[in-house]
Phi, psi and omega in degrees: 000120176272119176264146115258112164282158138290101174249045182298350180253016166282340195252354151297323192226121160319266201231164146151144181006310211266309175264351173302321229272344131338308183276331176266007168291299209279336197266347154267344173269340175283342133216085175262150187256100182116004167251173181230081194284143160221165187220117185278124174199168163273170175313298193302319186304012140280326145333330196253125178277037143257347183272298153005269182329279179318138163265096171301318196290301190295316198256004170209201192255109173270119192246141186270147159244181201228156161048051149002287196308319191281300192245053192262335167269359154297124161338138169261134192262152156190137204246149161133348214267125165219034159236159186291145151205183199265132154218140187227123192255141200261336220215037168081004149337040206290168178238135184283003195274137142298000182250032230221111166263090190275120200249121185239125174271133181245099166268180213280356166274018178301136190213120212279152180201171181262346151307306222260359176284322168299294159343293192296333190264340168244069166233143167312298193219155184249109158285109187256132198294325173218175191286297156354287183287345162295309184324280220307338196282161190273131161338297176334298204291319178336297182310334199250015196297156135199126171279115151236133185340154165244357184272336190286166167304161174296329251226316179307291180329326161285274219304336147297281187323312191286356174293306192297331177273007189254324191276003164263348169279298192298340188276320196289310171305329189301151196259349157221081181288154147233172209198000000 
């Protein structure tokens, strides 16, 4: 299974709630046995002392982007793909691939906009951090909602997620997925 993280909320934050619990998503999912982490990011995201802590290089495919200010609302492209995988976004993101299963973590700083409104409405599946910021979501988004807990331990908190890609990789695969 090919994972993209999005990591755009390393370059939104010095430090801070949202990228401790982003870096430690990350520091558990690297080493489960059967995925392929890749990772999206800007140059400045070494910046964020949570990001700091991580070795990235060594351990997935690091793709550097350019101009935050320019393409932080913009679809992230990547190309090469013509089986489904996965990108999951720190930060109201989509990936332009038609094979792209675009995954949005939505947290208690949720704030309806019209990016993130946009996001939220082409995106496959929501992670939602609590029960509250699902409550928080417009009726339409629910249905594609799913809370996991920020209370469970880090290691449940991957493994509920990684349940959630393997069945949207199976929803996506399915010959009558529609999307």
């Amino acid at each position: 299974m090919v994972i993209y993280l999005d990591n755009i909320i390393f370059n939104m934050q010095q430090s801070g709630e949202e990228s401790s619990r982003w870096a430690q998503f990350i520091r558990d999912l690297l080493p489960m046995p059967g995925i392929q982490l890749r990772f999206v990011e800007y140059r400045n995201a070494i910046a964020n002392e949570h990001r700091y802590k991580l070795d990235l290089l060594r351990r997935g495919h690091l793709y550097v982007m350019r101009n935050l200010w320019l393409t932080r609302h913009l679809a992230v492209r990547i190309d090469g793909y013509t089986t489904p995988f996965i990108f999951h976004s720190s930060g109201y993101r989509l990936c332009d691939n038609p094979n792209a299963v675009n995954i949005i973590t939505v947290d208690h700083h949720f704030k309806p906009s019209l990016h993130n409104n946009y996001a939220l409405r082409r995106c496959d599946r929501i992670i939602s951090t609590s029960r509250a910021v699902h409550a928080a979501l417009p009726l339409h988004l629910k249905a594609k909602s799913t809370v996991v807990s920020t209370k469970k331990s880090n290691t449940n908190i991957a493994l509920s997620v990684l349940k959630l890609y393997r069945s949207a990789l199976a929803a996506a695969q399915s010959p009558t997925a529609v999307r």
